[in-house]
MIMIFI-195182 format. One record per residue (C-alpha): residue in one letter; x, y, z. Coordinates in steps of 0.05 Angstrom, whole numbers, padded with zeros to 5 digits, always signed. Example, Ala and Ser with C-alpha at 12.3 -4.5 7.8 and 13.67 -1.06 7.14 Angstrom:
<nodes>
A+00246-00090+00156/S+00273-00021+00143/
</nodes>
This chain:
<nodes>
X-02293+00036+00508/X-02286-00035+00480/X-02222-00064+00466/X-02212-00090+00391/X-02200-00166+00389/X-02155-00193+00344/X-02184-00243+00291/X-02178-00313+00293/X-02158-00317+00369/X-02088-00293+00348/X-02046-00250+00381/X-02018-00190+00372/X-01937-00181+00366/X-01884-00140+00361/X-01842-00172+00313/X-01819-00134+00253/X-01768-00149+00203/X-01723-00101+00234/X-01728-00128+00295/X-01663-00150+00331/X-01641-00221+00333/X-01564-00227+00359/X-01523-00275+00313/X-01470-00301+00376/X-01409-00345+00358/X-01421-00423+00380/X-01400-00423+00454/X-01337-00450+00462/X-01310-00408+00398/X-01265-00372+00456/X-01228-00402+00506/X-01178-00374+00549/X-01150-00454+00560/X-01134-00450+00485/X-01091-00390+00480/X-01011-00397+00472/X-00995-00352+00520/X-00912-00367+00502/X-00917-00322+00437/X-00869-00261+00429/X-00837-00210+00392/X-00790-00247+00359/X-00739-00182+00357/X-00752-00121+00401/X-00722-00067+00360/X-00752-00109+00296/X-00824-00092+00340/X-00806-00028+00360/X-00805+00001+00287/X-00866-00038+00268/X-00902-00010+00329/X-00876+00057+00302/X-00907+00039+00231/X-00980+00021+00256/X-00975+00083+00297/X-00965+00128+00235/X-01018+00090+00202/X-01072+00097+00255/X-01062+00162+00261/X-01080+00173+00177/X-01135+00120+00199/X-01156+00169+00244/X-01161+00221+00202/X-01201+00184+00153/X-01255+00172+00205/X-01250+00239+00215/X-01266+00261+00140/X-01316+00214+00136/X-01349+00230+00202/X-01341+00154+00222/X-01340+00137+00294/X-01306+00070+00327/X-01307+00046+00399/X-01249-00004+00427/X-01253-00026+00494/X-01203-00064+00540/X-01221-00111+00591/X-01168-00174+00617/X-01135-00191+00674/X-01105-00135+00736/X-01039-00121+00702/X-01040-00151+00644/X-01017-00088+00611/X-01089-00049+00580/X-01059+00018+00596/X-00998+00013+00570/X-01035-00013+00503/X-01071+00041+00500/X-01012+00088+00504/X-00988+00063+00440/X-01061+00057+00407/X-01064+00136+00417/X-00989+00162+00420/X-00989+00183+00350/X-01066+00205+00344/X-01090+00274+00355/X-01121+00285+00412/X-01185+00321+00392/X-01213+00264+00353/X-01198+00206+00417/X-01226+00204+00485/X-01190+00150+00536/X-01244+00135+00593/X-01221+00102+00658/X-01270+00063+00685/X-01270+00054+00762/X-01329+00042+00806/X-01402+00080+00791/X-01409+00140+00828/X-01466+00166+00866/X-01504+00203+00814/X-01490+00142+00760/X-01515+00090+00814/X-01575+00131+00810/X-01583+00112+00733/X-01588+00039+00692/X-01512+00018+00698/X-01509+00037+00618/X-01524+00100+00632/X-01461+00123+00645/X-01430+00087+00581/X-01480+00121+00534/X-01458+00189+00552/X-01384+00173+00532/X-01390+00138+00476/X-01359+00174+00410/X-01394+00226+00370/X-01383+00228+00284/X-01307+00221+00271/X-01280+00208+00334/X-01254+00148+00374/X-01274+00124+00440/X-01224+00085+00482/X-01257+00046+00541/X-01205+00025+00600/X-01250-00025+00635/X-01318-00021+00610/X-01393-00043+00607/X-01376-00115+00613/X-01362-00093+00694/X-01440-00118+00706/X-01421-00193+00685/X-01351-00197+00710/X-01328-00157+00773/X-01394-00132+00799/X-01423-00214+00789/X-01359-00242+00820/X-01361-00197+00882/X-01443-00196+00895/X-01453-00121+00873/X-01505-00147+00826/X-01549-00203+00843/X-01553-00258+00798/X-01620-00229+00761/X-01588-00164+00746/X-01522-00200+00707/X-01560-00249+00682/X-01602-00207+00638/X-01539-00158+00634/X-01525-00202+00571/X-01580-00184+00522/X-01584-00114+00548/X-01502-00106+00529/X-01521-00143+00473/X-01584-00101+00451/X-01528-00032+00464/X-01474-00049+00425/X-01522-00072+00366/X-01548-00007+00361/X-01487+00025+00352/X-01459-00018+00304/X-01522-00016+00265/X-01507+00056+00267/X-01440+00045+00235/X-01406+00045+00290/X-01340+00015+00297/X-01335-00031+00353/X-01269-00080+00382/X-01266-00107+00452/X-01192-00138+00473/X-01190-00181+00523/X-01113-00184+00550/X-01096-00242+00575/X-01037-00261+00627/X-01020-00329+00666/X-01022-00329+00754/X-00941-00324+00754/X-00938-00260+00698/X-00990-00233+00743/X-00950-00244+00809/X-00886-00215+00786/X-00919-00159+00757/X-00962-00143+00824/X-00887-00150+00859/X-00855-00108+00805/X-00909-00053+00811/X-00901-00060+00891/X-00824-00041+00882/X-00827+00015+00844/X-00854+00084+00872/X-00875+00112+00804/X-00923+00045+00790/X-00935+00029+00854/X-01002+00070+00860/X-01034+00013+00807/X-01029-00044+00864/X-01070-00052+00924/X-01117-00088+00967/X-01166-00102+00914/X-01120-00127+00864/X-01094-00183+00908/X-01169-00205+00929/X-01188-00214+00855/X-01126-00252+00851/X-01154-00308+00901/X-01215-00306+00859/X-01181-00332+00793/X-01232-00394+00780/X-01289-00348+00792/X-01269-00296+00742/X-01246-00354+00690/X-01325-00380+00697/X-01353-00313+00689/X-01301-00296+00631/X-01319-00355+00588/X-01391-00344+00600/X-01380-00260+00578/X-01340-00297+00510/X-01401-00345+00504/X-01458-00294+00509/X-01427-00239+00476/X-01379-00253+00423/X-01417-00229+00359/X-01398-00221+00279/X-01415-00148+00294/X-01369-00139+00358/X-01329-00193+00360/X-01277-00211+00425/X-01199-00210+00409/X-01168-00247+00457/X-01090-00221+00466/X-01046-00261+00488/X-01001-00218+00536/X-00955-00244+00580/X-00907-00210+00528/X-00921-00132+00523/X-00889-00125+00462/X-00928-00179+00425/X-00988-00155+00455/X-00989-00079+00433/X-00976-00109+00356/X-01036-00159+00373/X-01078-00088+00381/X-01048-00039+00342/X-01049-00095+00285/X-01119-00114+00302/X-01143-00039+00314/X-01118-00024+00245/X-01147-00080+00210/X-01220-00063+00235/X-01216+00005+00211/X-01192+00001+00148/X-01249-00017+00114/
</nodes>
């Protein structure tokens, strides 16, 4: 059977109106160089009750999404101990725990090595009127797994557009979506590897591979800037927290978290 030509020598495409075209912030719009890492709390029992307040409130936040069969994603990425988990404690220490799931994310396992590397992200992310927490995340493919040559530089170079093309499709299904990036200096970092070293109940959070990244700062600044670069969109945009205070930090989110739901 003959193929049908198209007329005029043109050619056929794809393109619809619908079709996908990512609207990124100008590079440069981030930059870790840029961010005052000296801001505080200015009063810790002042921040105390406030974190108390936007704890009450995100809980009634929660519920609305709930009602109204909403979903919304945050994820955390930043620095080895610059303090995601104990963010997320206050994010969720008010919510109820049947509409918010907190997933860990460590290295793939055998069964999800045997998938695309998103694979493993689309079966956790939130159904209608819940709330996804990712520790760690999809961004793994152009940061850890590019820095230390477990994906080769085809696989996290088209990693952008593909995380890209994912997160568009859930916020064009009215999803909800926040990424924090916490962000710490080298000497916060080294006394909090030495503080976590000291005490047995943290001391499980340190080890070889945290002090390896650590000689591999430069490397992970490159490959952050280029994640910010490629990937900070209108639709899912990058909050960069400045963290080498905890307090200030956990307002930055719970302040930030707040603000992206109430709408």
């Amino acid at each position: 059977m003959s193929k049908k030509k198209p007329k005029n020598g043109s050619r056929f495409s794809d393109a619809t109106p619908l079709s996908y075209d990512f609207e990124v912030y100008k590079p440069g719009t981030i930059s870790l160089r840029d961010v005052d890492l000296s801001e505080k709390a200015p009063d810790k029992k002042a921040a105390d009750a406030e974190i108390l307040e936007l704890q009450e409130r995100l809980f009634e936040l929660q519920v609305r999404y709930w009602l109204e069969k909403r979903r919304a994603v945050f994820l955390f990425e930043g620095w080895d101990a610059a303090g995601k988990g104990g963010a997320i404690k206050r994010m969720t220490a008010l919510m109820d725990p049947r509409g918010y799931k907190v997933w860990p994310i460590a290295a793939p396992g055998e069964e999800e090595r045997a998938h695309h590397y998103l694979w493993r992200f689309a079966t956790r992310m939130p159904p209608r009127g819940t709330i996804a927490i990712f520790d760690r995340s999809w961004y793994g493919r152009v940061l850890v797994e590019r820095v230390e040559g477990f994906a080769d530089e085809h696989e996290w170079q088209r990693a952008y557009d593909e995380i890209n093309a994912f997160e568009r499709m859930h916020t064009d299904d009215n999803c909800t979506l926040v990424k924090f990036f916490l962000h710490i200096d080298q000497d916060e970092q080294l006394q909090r590897f030495k503080d976590r070293e000291k005490d047995p109940i943290k001391n499980f959070k340190i080890g070889e591979d945290d002090w390896r990244n650590r000689k591999r700062w430069k490397d992970y600044l490159k490959a952050y800037q280029d994640m910010f670069d490629r990937t900070h969109r209108p639709d899912a945009p990058w909050v960069v927290v400045p963290a080498n205070d905890k307090r200030h930090a956990r307002l930055t989110v719970l302040r930030t978290a707040i603000k992206a739901l109430d709408v």
